[in-house]
C-alpha positions as CSV (number, residue, x, y, z in Angstrom):
1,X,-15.6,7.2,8.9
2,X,-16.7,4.0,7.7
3,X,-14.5,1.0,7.2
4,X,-14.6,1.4,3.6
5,X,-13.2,4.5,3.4
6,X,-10.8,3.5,6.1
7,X,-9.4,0.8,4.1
8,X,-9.0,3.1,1.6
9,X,-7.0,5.8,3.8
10,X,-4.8,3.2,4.9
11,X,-3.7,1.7,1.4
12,X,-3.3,5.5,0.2
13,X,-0.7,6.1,2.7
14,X,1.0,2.5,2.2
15,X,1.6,3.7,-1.3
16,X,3.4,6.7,-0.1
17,X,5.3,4.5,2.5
18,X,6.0,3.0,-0.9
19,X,6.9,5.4,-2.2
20,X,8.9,6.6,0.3
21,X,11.3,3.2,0.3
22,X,11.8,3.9,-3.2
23,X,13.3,7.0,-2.7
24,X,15.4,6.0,-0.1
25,X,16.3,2.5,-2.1
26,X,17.5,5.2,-4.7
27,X,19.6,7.0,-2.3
28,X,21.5,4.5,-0.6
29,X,24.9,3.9,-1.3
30,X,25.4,0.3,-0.1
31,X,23.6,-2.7,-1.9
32,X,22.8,-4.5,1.0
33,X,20.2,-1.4,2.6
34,X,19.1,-1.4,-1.3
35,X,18.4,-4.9,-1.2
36,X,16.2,-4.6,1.9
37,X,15.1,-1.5,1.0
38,X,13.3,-2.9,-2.5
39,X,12.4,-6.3,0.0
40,X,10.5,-4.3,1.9
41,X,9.0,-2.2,-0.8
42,X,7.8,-5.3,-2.3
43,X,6.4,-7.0,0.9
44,X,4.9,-3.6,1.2
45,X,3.4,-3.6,-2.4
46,X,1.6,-7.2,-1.9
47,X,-0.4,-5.8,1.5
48,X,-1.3,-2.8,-0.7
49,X,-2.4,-5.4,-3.3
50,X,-4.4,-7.0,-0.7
51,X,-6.1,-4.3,0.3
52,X,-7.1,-3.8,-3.1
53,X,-9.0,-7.1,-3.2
54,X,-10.6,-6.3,0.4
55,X,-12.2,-3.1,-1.5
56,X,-13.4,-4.9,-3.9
57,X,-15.2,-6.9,-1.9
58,X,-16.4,-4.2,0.4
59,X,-17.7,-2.1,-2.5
60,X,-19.3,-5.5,-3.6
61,X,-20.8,-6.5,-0.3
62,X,-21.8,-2.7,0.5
63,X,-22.4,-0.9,-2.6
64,X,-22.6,2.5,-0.5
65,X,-18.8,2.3,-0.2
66,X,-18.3,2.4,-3.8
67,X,-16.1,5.2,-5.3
68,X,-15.2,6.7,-1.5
């Protein structure tokens, strides 16, 4: 596997971590585990924006890892 397509597995299942907190953001009852549930989702949400940039600059640098 190379690290391009590594870097790619890894922010595909962030974004169902994601979406995972969501769901369960939905579901709970008190406002404080919503409140740290949607924190956490959002922290979550900037790494997987990060790792969007790193991509980009892997399928720049390595054009072979483009479109994996």
């Amino acid at each position: 596997m190379t690290v391009g397509s590594q870097v790619k597995q890894c922010k595909f299942t962030l974004q169902g971590i994601e979406q995972g907190l969501l769901g369960l953001s939905t579901l709970a009852q008190e406002e404080a585990a919503r409140k740290i549930l949607n924190e956490a989702r959002d922290t979550l949400n900037e790494v997987i924006m990060d790792l969007d940039k790193r991509v980009e600059q892997l399928e720049m640098e390595e054009p072979q890892y483009k479109g994996l």
